[in-house]
N, C-alpha and C positions, 0 to 999 in steps of 0.2 A: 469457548464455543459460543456462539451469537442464541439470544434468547430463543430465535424463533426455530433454531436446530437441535435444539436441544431434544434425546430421546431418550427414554427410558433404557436401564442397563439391568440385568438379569441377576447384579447383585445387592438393587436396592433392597429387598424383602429381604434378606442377612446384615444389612446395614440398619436399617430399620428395628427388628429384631436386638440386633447387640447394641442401639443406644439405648431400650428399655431396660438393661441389664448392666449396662459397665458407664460411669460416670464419666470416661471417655474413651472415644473409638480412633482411633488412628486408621486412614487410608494410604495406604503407601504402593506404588508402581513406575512406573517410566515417567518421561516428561510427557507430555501431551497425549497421554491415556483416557482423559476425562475427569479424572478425580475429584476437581475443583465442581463440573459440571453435575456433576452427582448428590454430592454432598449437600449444593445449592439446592439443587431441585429436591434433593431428600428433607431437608430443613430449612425452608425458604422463611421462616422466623428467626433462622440466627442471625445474631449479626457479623460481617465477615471481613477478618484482618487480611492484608497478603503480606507476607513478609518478605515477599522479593520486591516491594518498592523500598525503595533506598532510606524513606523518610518512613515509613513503618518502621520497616526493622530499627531504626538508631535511635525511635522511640522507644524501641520496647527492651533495646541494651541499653536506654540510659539509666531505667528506669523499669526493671521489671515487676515489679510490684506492683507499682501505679497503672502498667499498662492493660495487667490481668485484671485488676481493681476494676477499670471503665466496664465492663463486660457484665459487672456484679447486677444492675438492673436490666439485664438482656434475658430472652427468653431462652439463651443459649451461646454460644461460639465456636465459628468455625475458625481454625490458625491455618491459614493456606501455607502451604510450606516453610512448614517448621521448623524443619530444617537450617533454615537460615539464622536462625537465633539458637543457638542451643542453650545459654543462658535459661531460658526460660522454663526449660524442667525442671528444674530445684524448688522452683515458685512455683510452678502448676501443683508439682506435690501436696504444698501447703495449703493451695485454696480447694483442694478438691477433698482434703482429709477435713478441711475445715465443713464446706456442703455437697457431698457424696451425691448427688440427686444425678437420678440415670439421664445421660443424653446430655449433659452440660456441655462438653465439649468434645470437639471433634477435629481432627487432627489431619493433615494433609503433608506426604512427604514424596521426593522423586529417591532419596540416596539409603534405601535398606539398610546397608552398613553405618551409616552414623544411626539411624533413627530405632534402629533395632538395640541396637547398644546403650542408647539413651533413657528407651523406653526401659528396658529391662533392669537397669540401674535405679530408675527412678520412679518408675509408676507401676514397677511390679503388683498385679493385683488388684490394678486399678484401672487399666486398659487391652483392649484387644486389637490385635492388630487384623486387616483385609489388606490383602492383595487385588488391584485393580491393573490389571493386563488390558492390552487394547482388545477393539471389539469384535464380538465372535463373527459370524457370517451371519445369523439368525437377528444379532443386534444391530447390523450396519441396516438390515433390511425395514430398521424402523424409520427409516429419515422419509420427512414426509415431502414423498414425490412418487411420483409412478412405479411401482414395483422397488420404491425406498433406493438404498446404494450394495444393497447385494449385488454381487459378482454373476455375469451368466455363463462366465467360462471360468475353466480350471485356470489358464495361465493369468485372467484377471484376477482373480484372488491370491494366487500367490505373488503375481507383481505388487499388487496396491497393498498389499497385506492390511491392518487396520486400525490405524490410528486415525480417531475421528476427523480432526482438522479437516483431512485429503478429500473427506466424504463432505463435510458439510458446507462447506465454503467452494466446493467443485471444483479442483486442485490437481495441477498433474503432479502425479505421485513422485515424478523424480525431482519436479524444482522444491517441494515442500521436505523431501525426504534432504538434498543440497542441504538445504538452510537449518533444518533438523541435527544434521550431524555438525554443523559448523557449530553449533550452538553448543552442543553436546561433547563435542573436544575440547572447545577452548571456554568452558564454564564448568561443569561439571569435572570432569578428567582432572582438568589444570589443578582445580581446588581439591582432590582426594590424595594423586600422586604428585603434586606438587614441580611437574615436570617443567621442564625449560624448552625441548625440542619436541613438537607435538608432532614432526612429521614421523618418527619413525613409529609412535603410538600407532598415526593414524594408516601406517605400511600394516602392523600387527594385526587390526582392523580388519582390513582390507583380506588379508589372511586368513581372518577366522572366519567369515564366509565363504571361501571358498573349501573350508572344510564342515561347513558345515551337514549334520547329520552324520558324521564320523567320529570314530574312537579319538580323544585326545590325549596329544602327544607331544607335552610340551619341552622334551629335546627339540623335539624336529620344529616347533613352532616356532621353538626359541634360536634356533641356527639357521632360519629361515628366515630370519626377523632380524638377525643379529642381536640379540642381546643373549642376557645370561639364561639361562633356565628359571633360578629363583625368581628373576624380574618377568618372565613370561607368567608363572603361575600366579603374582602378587598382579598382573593386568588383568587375567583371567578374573580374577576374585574381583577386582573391579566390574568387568563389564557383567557379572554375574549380581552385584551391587545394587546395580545400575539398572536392573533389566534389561540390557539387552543380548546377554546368550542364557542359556539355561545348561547347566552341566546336570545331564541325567544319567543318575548312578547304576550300577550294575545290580541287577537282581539277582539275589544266589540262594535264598530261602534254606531249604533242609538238604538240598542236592548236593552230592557228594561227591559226583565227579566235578573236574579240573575244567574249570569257567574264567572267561576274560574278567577283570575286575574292572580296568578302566572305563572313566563315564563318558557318555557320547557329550558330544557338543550340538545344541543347537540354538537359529536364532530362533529369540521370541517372537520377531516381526522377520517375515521374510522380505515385505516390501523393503526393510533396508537390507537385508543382504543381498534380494537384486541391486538394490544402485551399487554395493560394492565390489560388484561380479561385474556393472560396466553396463549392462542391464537398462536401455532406455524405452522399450519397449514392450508389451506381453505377450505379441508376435515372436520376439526373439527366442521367447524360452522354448521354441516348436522344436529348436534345431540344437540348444543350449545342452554339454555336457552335463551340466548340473541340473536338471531340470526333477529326475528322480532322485534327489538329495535335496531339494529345495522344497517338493512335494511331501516328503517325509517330515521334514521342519514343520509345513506348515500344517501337517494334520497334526505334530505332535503337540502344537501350538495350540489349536485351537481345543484337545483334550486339556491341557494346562488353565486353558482360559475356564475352562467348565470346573475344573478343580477348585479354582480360586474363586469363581462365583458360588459356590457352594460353600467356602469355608474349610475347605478340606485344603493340605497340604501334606509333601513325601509320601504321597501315594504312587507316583510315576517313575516307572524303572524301564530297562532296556534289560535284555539275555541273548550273551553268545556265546557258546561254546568253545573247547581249544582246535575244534575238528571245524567252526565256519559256520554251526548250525544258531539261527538269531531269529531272535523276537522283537522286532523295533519297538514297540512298545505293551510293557505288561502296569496293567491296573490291578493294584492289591486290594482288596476291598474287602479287609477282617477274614484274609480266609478263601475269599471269591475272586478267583485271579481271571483277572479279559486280557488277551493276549492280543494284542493288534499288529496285521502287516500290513502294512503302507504301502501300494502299488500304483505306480503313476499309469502306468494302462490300462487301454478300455476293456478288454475280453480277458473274461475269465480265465487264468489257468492254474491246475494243480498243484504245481510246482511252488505256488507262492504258498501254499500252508506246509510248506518239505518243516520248516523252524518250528513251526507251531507244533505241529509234531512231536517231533524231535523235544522239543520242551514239557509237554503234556507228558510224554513217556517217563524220563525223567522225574516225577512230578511221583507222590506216593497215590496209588489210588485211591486217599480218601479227599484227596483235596480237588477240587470243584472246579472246573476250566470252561470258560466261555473265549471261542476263537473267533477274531472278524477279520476281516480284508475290508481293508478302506480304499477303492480302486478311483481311477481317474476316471471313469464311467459317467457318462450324461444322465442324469436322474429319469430323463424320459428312453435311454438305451432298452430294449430288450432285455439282455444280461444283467443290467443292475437294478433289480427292484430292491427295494428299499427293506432290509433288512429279511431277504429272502435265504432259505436254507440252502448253502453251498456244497457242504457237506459233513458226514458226522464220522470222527476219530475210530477206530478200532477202540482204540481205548474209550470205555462210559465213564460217561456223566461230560463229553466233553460238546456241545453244541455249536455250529458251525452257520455266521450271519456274514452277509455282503452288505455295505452300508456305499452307497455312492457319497462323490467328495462332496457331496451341495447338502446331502444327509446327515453331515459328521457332527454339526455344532448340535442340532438336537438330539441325536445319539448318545454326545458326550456327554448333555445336561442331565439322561435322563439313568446315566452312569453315577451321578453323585448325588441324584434327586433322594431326599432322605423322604422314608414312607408315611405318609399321610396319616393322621392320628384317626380310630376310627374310631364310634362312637359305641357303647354299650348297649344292647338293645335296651327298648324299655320294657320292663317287667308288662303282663299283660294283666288288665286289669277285669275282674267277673262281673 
């Protein structure tokens, strides 16, 4: 991202925070999330390798030792995707048990599954990892221009979804999202499954958004794709990898009755599951089948995004019952479950809390349920004030909030906001 775009992310102050603490911090997320942007702007004293130039990286494999060595009078180091050298963690190990000192190094990766595997191997105890998702609505809104690069409509938000690049540089979302996935099949993909025919990968692709926000079903992916089963669920785990689906598991808690177990699918970006729905447009979605399945993704996304800027992780689950009755998304929080239904339309109705319900009831009366409706509602509608009483359960202790879609990002932040320390009074003196 170009110096003069650069804006502030919502999980600098946790980033910040754990390099006073762990001698190094790994950032790991999609390609073009920001990562690199972050990091810089977080510690603009380090000095900063990339390891995806060709003549970086064959330094730092000819010679790994020597290359962590150069770093020794620096006031720190960022490894921009790390990834690329794996070499290099055997040797990190050694310099960092050698001088432990918080915030030395700091780590950049796009492939979760090799980096997660590396790290846990080898710097157990020694680093922490963040997840860095693209940006919420409330962060695209910092770019500095008139009312920044927030969305004023539902279907611009979930077309452009959010990855900075498209914002900063004023970008139409489908030639950048084009050259995104070309990049991201035949680099990424090639180099984990080792494939030869990326066309039918990228048929499989094409596939998983159009189920997106759905149970999956990787028979049916898999016989729709033509490949095996096994080989569907070992892509899946790729693009799960990779960030870009998110398989969200079933919530079953203490409930006793017979619950679907399988996890939903959805994208992390929906701006790329529109281009692969065909998608050129944010007018189209007005008329688009998938519009209320693309709308779900993209709130469930940007609660994901609030997770991850917080530092929290597996707290996001879905519940459906064997009778149809479903909670598109339930947030665990120790105990304090928010149950959220995701409604792409604008007027209020009933019917949309039938699951919520249905799930509370379920639920033992001592455990704590907070319900919201996250509707497609204009922030200035009538019906959608901002976080206004809709209604409250037969069953207590259950409270019932409307949040409009332009609402959600700071809703979701203020779901994982950990409570502010407060100070002791001071004794009073005679």
């Amino acid at each position: 991202m170009p110096a003069a775009t650069l804006v502030s992310r919502d999980m600098r102050p946790l980033l910040l925070e754990c390099s006073k603490g762990f001698p190094a911090v790994a950032v790991v997320g999609p390609r073009q999330s920001g990562k690199s942007s972050l990091v810089r702007l977080a510690f603009p004293k380090h000095r900063v390798a990339v390891l995806e130039s060709p003549d970086v990286a064959a330094e730092a494999r000819r010679d790994p030792r020597r290359f962590l060595m150069s770093f020794a009078n620096e006031r720190g180091a960022i490894l921009d995707e790390v990834q690329r050298v794996p070499e290099l963690f055997s040797y990190l190990l050694e310099f960092i048990d050698q001088n432990p000192a918080p915030g030395q190094w700091i780590l950049t990766g796009s492939e979760s599954l090799l980096l997660s595997e590396k790290l846990s191997q080898t710097l157990a105890g020694r680093v922490v990892t963040l997840e860095l998702l693209p940006m919420t609505q409330d962060e695209l809104g910092r770019f500095p221009k008139r009312r920044g690069a927030r969305a004023t409509t539902l279907n611009d938000a979930i077309f452009s979804g959010g990855y900075p690049p498209i914002f900063a540089r004023k970008l139409d979302p489908s030639l950048w999202i084009d050259s995104y996935l070309s990049t991201y099949v035949e680099r990424d993909v090639r180099n984990v499954l080792r494939l030869g025919d990326l066309s039918t990968f990228q048929r499989f692709l094409g596939l998983c958004a159009g189920r997106t926000s759905q149970l999956i079903n990787a028979a049916s992916l898999a016989a729709d794709t033509g490949i095996s089963q096994p080989t569907a669920k070992a892509w899946l785990s790729v693009l799960e990898a990779t960030f870009i689906i998110k398989l969200l598991p079933a919530w079953h808690g203490n409930i006793r009755k017979r619950l679907v177990k399988a996890p939903k699918l959805h994208f992390v970006d929906t701006g790329l599951a529109c281009y692969l729905l065909g998608l050129r447009s944010a007018d189209q979605l007005n008329t688009h089948a998938s519009r209320g399945a693309l709308f779900e993704s993209w709130a469930v996304s940007e609660v994901m995004k609030a997770q991850s800027n917080a530092g929290e992780r597996s707290r996001l689950f879905h519940w459906r019952d064997q009778n149809g009755a479903e909670v598109d998304l339930v947030v665990d929080r120790g105990g304090v479950l928010t149950a959220i239904e995701m409604k792409s339309g604008v007027t209020f109705q009933e019917e949309w809390l039938r699951g919520v319900k249905r799930f509370a009831a379920a639920l033992p009366k001592s455990v704590q349920v907070q319900s919201v409706v996250c509707s497609g509602a204009d922030p200035n509608h009538k019906t959608s004030k901002r976080l206004s009483t809709v209604t409250r359960s037969p069953r207590a202790g259950i409270d019932g909030e409307r949040v409009s879609w332009s609402d959600l990002s700071p809703f979701a932040a203020a779901l994982f906001a950990k409570p502010k320390k407060t100070k002791p009074p001071r004794a009073r003196t005679r």
